[in-house]
N, C-alpha and C positions, 0 to 999 in steps of 0.2 A: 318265520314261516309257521303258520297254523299246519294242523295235523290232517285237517279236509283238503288243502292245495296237494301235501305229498301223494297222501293216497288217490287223489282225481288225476296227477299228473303220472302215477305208475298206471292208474288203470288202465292209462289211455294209453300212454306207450306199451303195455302189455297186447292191446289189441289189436294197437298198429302193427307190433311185427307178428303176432298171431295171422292179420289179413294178409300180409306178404309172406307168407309160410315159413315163418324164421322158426327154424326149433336153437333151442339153448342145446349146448354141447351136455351130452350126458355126464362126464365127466367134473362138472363145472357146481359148484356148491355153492352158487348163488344166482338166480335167474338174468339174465343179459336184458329185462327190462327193469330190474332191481339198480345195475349196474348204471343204465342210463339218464335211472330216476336223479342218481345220487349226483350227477354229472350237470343235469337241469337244474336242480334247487341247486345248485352250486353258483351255478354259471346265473340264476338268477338272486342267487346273493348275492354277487358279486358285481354284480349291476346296478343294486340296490347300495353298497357302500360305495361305488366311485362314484354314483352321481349324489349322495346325500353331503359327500367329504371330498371334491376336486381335488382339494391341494393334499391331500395322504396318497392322492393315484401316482403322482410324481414319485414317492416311494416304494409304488409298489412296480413302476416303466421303468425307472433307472436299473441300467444293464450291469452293472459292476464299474459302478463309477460314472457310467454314461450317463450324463443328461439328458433329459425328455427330449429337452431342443433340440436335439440334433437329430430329429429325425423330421420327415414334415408329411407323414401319412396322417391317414382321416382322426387317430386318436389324437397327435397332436393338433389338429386342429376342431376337433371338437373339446379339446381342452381351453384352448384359447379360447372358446366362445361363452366359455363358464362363467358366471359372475362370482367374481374374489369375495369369500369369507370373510366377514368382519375378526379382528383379532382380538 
């Protein structure tokens, strides 16, 4: 992640809850669009490494032993649509 996506992605969320009159809790030592920032590049990492590396997402689904199989919601089957990694 470049340094122009974070700061484009807080300002914007800063704005947004500014337009819905969200105040941050006075209390609170770090702003609730700071909070949300860290929450989006996250969750767009992490988007970015299950689709670049399929087969590490089965490590990162399995429940405590559970295999991925055994479930058959949208992840499982948008994994199955994945084309296998050469080894």
């Amino acid at each position: 992640m470049n340094d122009t996506l974070i700061v484009t992605v807080s300002v914007v969320l800063d704005d947004r809850l500014r337009a819905m009159g969200h105040r941050t809790d006075c209390r609170a030592q770090t702003s609730d669009s700071a909070v949300l920032t860290v929450g989006v590049i996250a969750a767009c990492q992490a988007r970015c490494w299950l689709h670049s590396s399929p087969s590490s997402a089965s490590t990162l689904t399995s429940n405590h032993g559970t295999p991925v199989g055994s479930s058959k919601g949208p992840f499982r089957i948008w994994m199955n649509s994945q084309p296998e990694e050469p080894e």
